[in-house]
N, C-alpha and C positions, 0 to 999 in steps of 0.2 A: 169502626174498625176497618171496615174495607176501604175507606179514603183516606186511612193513614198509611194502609199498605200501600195505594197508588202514588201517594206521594212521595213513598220509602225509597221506591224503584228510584226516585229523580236525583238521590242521594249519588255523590259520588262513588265510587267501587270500593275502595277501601273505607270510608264510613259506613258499608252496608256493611264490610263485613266484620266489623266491629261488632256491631248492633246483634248483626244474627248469632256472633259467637257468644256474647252475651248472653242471646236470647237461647242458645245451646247449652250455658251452664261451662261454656270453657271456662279458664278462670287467664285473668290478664299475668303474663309472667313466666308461663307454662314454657316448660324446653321445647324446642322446636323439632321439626324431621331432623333434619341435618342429611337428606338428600344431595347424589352429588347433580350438575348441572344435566349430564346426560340422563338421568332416572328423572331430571325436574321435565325435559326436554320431551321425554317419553310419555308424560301422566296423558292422561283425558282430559278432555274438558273440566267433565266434574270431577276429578280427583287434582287437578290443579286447581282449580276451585276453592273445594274444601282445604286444601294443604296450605295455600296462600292466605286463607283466612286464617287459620289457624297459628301460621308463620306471622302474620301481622299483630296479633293478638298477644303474640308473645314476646316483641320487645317493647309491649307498651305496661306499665306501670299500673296499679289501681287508682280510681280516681280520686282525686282531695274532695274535702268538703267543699260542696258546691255552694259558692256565694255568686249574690247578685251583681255586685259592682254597681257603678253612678247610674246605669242605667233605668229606662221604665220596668224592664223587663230583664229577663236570662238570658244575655246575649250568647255566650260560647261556655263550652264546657273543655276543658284543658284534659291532656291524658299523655305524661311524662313517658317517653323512652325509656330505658334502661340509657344511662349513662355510662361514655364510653371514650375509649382512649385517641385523640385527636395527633396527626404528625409533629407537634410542639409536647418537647419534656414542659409536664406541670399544666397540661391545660388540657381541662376535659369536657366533655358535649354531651349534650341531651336535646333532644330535638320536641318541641312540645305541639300535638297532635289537638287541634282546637276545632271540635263538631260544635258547628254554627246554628244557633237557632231564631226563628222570627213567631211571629204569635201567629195562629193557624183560623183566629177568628178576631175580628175588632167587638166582641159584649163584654158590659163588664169592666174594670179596671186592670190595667196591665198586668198588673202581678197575679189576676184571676184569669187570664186571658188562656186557653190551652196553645201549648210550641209545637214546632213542629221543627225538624231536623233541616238544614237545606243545602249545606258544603259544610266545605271541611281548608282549611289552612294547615301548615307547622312552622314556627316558630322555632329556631336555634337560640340555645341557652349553652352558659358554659359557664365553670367555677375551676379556678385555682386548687390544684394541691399541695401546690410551695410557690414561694417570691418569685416574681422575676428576676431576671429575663426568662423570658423564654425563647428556647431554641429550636428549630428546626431541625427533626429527629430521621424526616425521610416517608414514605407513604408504607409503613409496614403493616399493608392489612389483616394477615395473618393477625396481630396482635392488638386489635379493634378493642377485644374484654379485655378490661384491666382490674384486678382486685382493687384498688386505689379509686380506681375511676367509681368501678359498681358500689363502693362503700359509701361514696361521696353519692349519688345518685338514690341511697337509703335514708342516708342522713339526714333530720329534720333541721340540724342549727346549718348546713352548709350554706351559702351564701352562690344565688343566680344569676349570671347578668343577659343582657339579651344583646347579640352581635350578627352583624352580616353573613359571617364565614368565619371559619378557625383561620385565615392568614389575617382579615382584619381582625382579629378578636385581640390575638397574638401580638401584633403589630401596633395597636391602639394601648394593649395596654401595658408593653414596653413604654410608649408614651407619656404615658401617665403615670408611671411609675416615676421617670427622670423628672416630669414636671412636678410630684409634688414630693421628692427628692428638692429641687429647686428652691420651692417655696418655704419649707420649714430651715432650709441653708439659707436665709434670705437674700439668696443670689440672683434670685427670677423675679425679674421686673418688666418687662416688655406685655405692651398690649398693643391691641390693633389700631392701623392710623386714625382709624375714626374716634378711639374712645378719649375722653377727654383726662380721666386721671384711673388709678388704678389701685382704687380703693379695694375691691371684688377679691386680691390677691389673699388680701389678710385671712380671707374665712378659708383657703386651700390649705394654711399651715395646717388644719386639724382635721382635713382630709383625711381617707386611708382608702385603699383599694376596695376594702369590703362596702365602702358607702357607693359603690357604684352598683348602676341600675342598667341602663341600656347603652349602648353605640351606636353611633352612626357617622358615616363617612360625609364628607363636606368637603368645598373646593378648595385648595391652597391656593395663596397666594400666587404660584408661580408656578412652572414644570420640575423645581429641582424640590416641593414642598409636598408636603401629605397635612392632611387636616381631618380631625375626628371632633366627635362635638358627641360629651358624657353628660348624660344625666346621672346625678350625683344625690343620693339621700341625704337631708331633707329641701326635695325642691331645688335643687342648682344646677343649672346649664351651663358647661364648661367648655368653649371651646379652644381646641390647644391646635396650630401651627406649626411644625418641625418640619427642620431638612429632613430631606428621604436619602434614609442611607442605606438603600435597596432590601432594607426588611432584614440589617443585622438584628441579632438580638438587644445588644448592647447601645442605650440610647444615654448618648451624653443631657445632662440639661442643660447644656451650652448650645444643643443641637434646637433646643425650643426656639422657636422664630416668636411666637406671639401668644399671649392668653388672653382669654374672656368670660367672664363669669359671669351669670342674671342669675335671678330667680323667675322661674317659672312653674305656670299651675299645672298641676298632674290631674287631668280630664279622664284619665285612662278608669 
């Protein structure tokens, strides 16, 4: 017990204070102070302390069932936000809070092994509450909690993808909406100069928004181009090349420059 305290301490600030609130019987979810900045500005040490922990605890979610994943061992343990209302109508965030773990002794077989806590990451997630496009609403924080949002953030069928940012999330999958718009019009036929034909296209007609998994950003072609590249359920790496028409919402599929589609293995 006493060298798991010592090694608790190494834990970053905000995964201790997870732990301790836990270990306190708070419950994750709980209303917050709602302190203004000048009474945050005034606490103590220990009373900022305690309030910050308690403020952290309460926009994080209870934890899902804990599964192991491809690995030896229990790598990370996830712990969802309260989802929340993003500056684009129709696109909402949750930010996923993952206490990192490694094995605290090598006896024994991996999954006998005892963990130990040692960082912490988060993870940005976001799901749709209506079709694109999405727009650009403006930075109104005052209205951060959104009924729609916190529902979607309860919801067990909603549907998660993992994105850089709410402007690329927003802007990716305007994208991707025009392209497979394109594909089922079978007006989109462009692939990359390197590819030799462009078989990969047929399997986007049966595409839909919800079979998407993560984003990530990738070079364009050119200065006047954006490029995203979607991992697509089951197994499809997509990537799409559009003129950058400075982050309208409105994405023609005439604006698609290039597709690319593999299969690839989900290691995750």
């Amino acid at each position: 017990m006493r060298t798991f305290r010592r090694e608790a301490r190494k834990i970053a600030f905000w995964a201790v204070a997870a732990i301790a609130a836990f270990v306190a019987g708070s419950a994750p979810g709980a209303e917050p102070h709602q302190l203004t900045t000048q009474q945050m500005k005034a606490l103590s040490l220990n009373e900022a302390d305690r309030i910050v922990r308690d403020d952290l605890l309460s926009v994080l979610q209870s934890v899902d069932p804990i599964r192991q994943g491809r690995g030896l061992w229990l790598r990370d343990v996830g712990l969802p936000t309260r989802a929340f209302r993003t500056g684009y109508e129709g696109l909402c965030r949750r930010d996923v809070v993952r206490l990192r773990y490694t094995v605290a002794t090598h006896d024994g077989s991996y999954a006998d092994r005892p963990l130990r806590p040692y960082s912490i990451e988060a993870d940005a997630q976001f799901a749709l509450r209506r079709a694109p496009p999405l727009a650009w609403s403006g930075p109104e924080y005052t209205r951060v909690r959104e009924e729609d949002c916190e529902r979607l953030g309860v919801d067990a069928t909603a549907h998660w993808f993992d994105a850089p940012n709410d402007l690329e999330a927003a802007r990716a999958v305007n994208i991707l909406d025009a392209t497979l718009t394109g594909a089922r019009a079978g007006t989109l036929t462009p692939c990359l100069p390197d590819s030799m034909k462009c078989d990969g296209l047929s399997t986007m007609k049966a595409a839909k928004l919800r079979d998407l998994d993560r984003i990530s950003s990738c070079t364009g072609e050119s200065d006047h181009t954006v490029c995203y590249q979607y991992e697509l359920e089951p197994a499809r790496l997509v990537t799409v090349v559009a003129r950058d028409n400075g982050g309208a919402p409105y994405v023609s599929p005439d604006s698609v420059v290039s597709v690319k589609v593999a299969v690839f293995i989900n290691d995750r």
